[in-house]
Steps between C-alpha positions, in 0.01 A plus 500: 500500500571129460376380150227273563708257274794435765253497774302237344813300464643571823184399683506154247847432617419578887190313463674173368769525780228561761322229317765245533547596896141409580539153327806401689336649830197276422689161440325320828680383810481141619373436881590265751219309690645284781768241283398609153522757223190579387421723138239762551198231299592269842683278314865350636804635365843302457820630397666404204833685549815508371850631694548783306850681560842520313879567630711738304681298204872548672411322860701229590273293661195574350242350744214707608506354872892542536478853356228622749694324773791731465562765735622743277265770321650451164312544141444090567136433332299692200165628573332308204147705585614833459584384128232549267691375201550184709186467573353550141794228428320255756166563524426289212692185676277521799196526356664153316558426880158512570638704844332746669735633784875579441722549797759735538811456781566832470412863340698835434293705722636806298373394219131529337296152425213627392525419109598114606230481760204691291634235201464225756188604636360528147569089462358436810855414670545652846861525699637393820756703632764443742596770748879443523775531298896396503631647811195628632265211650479355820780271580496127642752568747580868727148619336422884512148667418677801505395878301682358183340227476128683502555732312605240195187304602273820513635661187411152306199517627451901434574404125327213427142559725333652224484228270185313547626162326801526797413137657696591849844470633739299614667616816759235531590180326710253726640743723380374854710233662340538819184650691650572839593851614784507343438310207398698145148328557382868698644713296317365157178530701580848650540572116176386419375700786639814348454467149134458578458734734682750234275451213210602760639800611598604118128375452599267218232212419672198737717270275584157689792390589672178537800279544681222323676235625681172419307229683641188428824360645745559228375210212331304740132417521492577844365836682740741651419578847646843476297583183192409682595722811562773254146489299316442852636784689501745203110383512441525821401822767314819433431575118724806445767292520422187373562448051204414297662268303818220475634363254702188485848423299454111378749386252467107572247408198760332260440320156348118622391677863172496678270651718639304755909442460515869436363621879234607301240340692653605879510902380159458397399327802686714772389802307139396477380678800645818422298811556644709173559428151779278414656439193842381311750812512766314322425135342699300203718224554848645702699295222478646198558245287207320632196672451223464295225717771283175510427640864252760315218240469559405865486839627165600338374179516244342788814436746622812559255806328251440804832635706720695280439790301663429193898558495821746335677252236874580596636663220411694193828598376804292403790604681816408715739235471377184373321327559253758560157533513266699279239515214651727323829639333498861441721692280401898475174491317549089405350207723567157460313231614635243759381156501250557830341756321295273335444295768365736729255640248381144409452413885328903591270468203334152628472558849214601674403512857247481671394822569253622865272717450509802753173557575448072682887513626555550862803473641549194743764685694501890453720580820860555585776196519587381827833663574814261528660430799768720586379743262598892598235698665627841414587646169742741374405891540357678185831661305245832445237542745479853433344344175302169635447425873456117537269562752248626215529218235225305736255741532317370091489188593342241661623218703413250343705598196284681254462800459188709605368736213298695783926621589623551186578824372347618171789446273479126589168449417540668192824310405652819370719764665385839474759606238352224271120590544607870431662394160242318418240774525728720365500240177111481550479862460760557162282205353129683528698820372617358204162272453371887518747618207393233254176565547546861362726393287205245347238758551702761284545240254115413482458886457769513204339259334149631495616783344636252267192331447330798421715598276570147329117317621543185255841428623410566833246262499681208346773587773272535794339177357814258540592676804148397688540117343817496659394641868202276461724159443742579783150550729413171395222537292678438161493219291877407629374439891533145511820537311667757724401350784668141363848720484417623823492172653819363266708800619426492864520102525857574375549799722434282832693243395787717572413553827602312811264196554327695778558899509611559840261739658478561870238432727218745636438376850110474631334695711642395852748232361836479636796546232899508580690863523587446096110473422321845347174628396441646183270727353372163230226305585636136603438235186245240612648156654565339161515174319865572385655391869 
């Protein structure tokens, strides 16, 4: 027989695991409502990201871009979020950051990230994760959505589905030089197709997905015409293959620019009618040298925030050949400042857009794009349709691009998988068991010390005395209320201060609302509309 000792301790220890698994499962998703984020109290969400990703210390060339452009599958980038030492390293600096997305190029999907991302998720940071990797993404010219490539894609998202602070993915950043049939343009979108139409068959909740793409010419000001037939036809046709999201590389905004010499103000203005969230994937001035991220106030202020969703500050660390970009130096355990660091925490801290609230927004245009001329008609076949038939990813949706709840299955109403709602009543049920051992435990106790008492009845009584002061003050009806309560209010001021500006929380969609594929219910009640957008 187990002494009731170690069982008592093994149920503590199970119960604090358990414990710590239903917190990170109930860290809320954020929805998309026509060409917004929304948190869960109906309030607007922007990203304030960082590039987050690191080359080994021996690479030559040290860029991020050139190393994901290579061909070869070599040990070319370090998966930063599989780190927990790096992340209790960093974690401080972007909270100093004020961010509240990081974005990753690339993870080691043989690796486990769930100490970074329950750390992450405890800040109130979430991820975005790109799907490809050195050697194995979808390539500008001869492209291929071949087995390999899907099961790289699928096995990211097998890994990282589970966390509930995972933002989406990224299927593809500047890879399509062309949207005829035999341009890469189809085969990004038959991804898209796939990879959604795998996480419904595998019943995971539906994570969106979207693109990123350069879409000025080069330094110019001016539009690139290919960059707009890119975001238009990756937008446009039936929603299983269509992204939920694009995000725009913009490194024009130099010390002394403007909203208007940096092509700024044409993004912003060809972009406006866009049916999905856009943001910055990649802003900071291209020169090194020559930034002081002046372009923050611009982007979350009245000129752009009515059109972009916030932006990813390109980069976090310090590395390469110089000049290089980066906030910080890192050295092991050390991190050294750069001189942007401080000017990107000055510029965060004192911005604030104007926020919509959920509840009084309605999209202007809620539809697909218009699909470029030219544009291919077929897509690539599905690498695995023993696994996901294309011809299924339609049949949750709607045409007109949301997605009907009436369709869903259960797991995507819930917004967990099945595996996660059975640990977490497993984790219910060790918690009431050991809430059952104390209470014998305190009941024995009592017991022990009547017999005390009776034994000992002035001592008791002096004992028993303090004891009921004591449970009467932390009742509240002690002469210390007011006091405790001050402390209360000191402690938790201090607490929230910690916190993101505005806790991202996702939103609970009304009865007979449409809400995009990345949208969930949740058991919660929905906050009122609030003062705080």
């Amino acid at each position: 027989m187990i002494p009731c000792s170690r069982l008592l301790s093994f149920l503590a220890i199970f119960s604090l695991w358990t414990s710590a698994l239903v917190n990170a499962q109930d860290v809320p998703y954020i929805s998309i409502k026509g060409s917004k984020f929304f948190h869960a109290n109906g309030c607007q969400f922007f990203l304030k990201d960082v590039v987050y990703q690191q080359v080994p210390d021996n690479d030559e060339q040290g860029s991020i871009s050139a190393n994901f452009a290579r061909s070869s599958v070599d040990n070319l980038y370090v998966d930063p979020l599989s780190d927990a030492s790096a992340c209790q390293r960093d974690i401080t600096y972007f909270k100093r950051l004020n961010v509240n997305v990081v974005r990753s190029y690339g993870i080691d999907n043989t690796k486990s990230h769930d100490d970074y991302l329950n750390l992450l998720a405890k800040a109130g940071i979430y991820a975005l994760i790109d799907l490809p990797a050195p050697g194995l993404t979808i390539a500008s010219r001869n492209p291929t959505w071949n087995d390999v490539l899907y099961d790289r894609f699928t096995s990211v998202v097998d890994v990282m589905h589970t966390y509930p602070n995972l933002l989406g993915f990224v299927v593809g950043d500047n890879v399509v030089a062309g949207v005829g049939e035999t341009d890469s343009g189809p085969y990004v979108k038959a991804a898209v197709r796939d990879i959604k139409a795998y996480m419904r068959q595998k019943e995971y909740r539906p994570i969106p997905i979207g693109y990123v793409n350069d879409v000025l010419q080069g330094n110019a000001a001016a539009i690139d015409s290919q960059s707009k037939d890119t975001w238009e036809y990756l937008n446009c046709g039936g929603l299983a293959d269509r992204i939920d999201f694009f995000g725009a590389n913009i490194m024009t905004f130099c010390k002394g620019s403007t909203y208007t010499d940096s092509g700024y103000n044409n993004a912003t203005q060809s972009l406006s009618d866009y049916s999905l969230p856009i943001f910055l994937a990649a802003y900071g001035c291209s020169q090194a040298l020559n930034r002081d991220f002046s372009e923050i106030k611009v982007l979350y202020g009245q000129q752009m925030s009515p059109v972009w969703s916030g932006g990813i500050i390109y980069e976090y660390f310090y590395q390469g050949p110089e000049p290089a970009y980066g906030l910080v130096s890192v050295s092991g355990a050390k991190v050294s400042l750069r001189t942007n660091f401080a000017d990107v925490v000055t510029s965060l801290a004192t911005v604030s857009p104007s926020r919509v609230a959920s509840a009084s927004y309605s999209p202007s245009n809620n539809g697909a794009a218009t699909c470029p001329s030219g544009a291919a008609t077929s897509l690539p076949p599905n690498p695995r349709t023993a696994l996901a038939s294309p011809s299924s990813t339609a049949s949750g949706s709607s045409t007109n691009g949301t997605r009907n709840p009436a369709t869903s299955s259960s797991p995507s109403q819930s917004g967990l998988s099945s595996g996660a709602r059975a640990r977490i009543g497993v984790g219910v049920a060790v918690v009431v068991l050991v809430a059952i051992a104390v209470a014998l435990l305190f009941i024995r106790r009592r017991r022990q010390q009547k017999k005390t008492r009776e034994d000992k009845p002035e001592q008791w009584t002096k004992t028993e005395l303090a004891a009921d002061d004591v449970d009467r003050e932390a009742r509240g009806h002690g002469p210390h209320m007011a006091d405790s309560n001050a402390r209360f209010e000191v402690e938790d001021t201090g607490r929230m201060q910690e916190l993101p500006e505005h806790p991202p929380i996702f939103e609970i969609p009304g009865e007979g609302e449409n809400v995009s594929e990345m949208a969930v219910s949740s058991p919660r009640s929905e906050l009122p509309a609030s003062s705080r957008c």
